[in-house]
C-alpha positions in Angstrom: -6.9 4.9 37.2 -8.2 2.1 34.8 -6.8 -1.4 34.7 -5.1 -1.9 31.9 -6.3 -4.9 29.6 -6.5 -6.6 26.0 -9.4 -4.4 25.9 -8.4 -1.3 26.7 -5.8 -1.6 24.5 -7.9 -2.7 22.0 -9.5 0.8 22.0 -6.6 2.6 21.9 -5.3 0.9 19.2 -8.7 1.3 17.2 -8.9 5.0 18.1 -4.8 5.3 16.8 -5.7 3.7 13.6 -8.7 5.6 12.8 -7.1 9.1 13.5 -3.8 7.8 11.6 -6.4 6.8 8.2 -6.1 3.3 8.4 -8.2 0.4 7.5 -7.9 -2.5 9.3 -7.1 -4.4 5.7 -4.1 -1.6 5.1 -3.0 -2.2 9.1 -3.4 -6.3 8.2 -0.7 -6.4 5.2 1.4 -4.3 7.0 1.9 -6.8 9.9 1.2 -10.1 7.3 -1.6 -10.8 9.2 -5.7 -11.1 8.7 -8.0 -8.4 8.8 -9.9 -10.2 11.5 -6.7 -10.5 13.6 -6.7 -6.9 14.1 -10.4 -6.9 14.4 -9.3 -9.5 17.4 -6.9 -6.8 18.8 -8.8 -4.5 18.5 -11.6 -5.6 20.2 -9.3 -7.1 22.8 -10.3 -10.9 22.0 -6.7 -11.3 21.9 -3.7 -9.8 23.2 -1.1 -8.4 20.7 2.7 -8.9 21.1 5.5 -6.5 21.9 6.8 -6.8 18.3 3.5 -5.9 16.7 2.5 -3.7 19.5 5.5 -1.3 18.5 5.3 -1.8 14.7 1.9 -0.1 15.2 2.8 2.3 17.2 5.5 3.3 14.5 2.7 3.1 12.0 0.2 5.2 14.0 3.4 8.3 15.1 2.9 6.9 18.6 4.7 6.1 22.0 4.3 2.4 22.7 2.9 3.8 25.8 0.5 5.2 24.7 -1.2 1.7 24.8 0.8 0.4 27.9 -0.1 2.9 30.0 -2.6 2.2 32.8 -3.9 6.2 32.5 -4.2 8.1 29.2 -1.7 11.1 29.6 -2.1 14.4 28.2 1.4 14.3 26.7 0.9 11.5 24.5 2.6 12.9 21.2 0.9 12.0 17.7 2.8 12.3 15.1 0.9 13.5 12.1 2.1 13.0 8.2 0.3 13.7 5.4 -0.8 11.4 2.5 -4.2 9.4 1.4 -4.2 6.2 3.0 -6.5 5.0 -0.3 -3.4 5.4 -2.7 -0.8 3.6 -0.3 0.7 0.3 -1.8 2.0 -2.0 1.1 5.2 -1.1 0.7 4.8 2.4 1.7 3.4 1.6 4.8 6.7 1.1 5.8 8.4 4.3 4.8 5.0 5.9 6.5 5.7 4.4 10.0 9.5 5.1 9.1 8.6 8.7 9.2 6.3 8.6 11.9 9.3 7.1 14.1 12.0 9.8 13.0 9.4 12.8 13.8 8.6 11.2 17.0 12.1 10.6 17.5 12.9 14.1 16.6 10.1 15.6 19.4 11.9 13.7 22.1 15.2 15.4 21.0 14.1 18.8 20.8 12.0 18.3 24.2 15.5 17.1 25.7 16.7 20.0 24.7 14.6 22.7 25.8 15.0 21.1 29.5 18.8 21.2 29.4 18.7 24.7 28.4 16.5 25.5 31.0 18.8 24.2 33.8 
């Protein structure tokens, strides 16, 4: 079981963005930050706050434990949605991590009901 750090968040939050198609500029305007800001997340220099933590995870179609967690689970859900990160203006970021967060949401549902049926 790892210990769970700025760090090790960092990387999870790295590895999120680069499978969601993100640069770190794109993930930067989105939160009305610098790009070295998330560099400093992401890198663990600095912790990252609740309220940007689950912006991002939005963003990336992730649980918000997916960084909190102390062990990496298998069922960690991604959410995937197509589109070319290179054409994105800003504010489509936000209908992006809108989407992300209704799929997600729409997993969860569907997994809750599959387990009341099976009861």
């Amino acid at each position: 079981m790892e210990s769970l750090s700025y760090a090790l968040i960092g990387q999870r939050l790295k590895s999120a963005r680069s499978a969601a198609g993100f640069t770190q500029r794109q993930v930067a305007e989105y939160l009305g930050l610098s790009r070295e800001m998330i560099s400093y997340f992401e890198t663990g220099s600095r912790g990252i706050d609740m309220v940007r933590l689950a912006k991002l995870a939005d963003l990336y179609g992730r649980r918000l434990t997916t960084f909190l967690s102390r062990e990496v689970k298998s069922e960690n859900v991604a959410v995937a949605v197509k589109f070319r990160a290179g054409d994105l203006a800003e504010d489509d970021l936000e209908v992006v991590a809108w989407a992300r967060k209704f799929a997600l949401n729409l997993h969860k549902l569907d997994r809750l009901i599959l387990e009341e049926q099976q009861k």
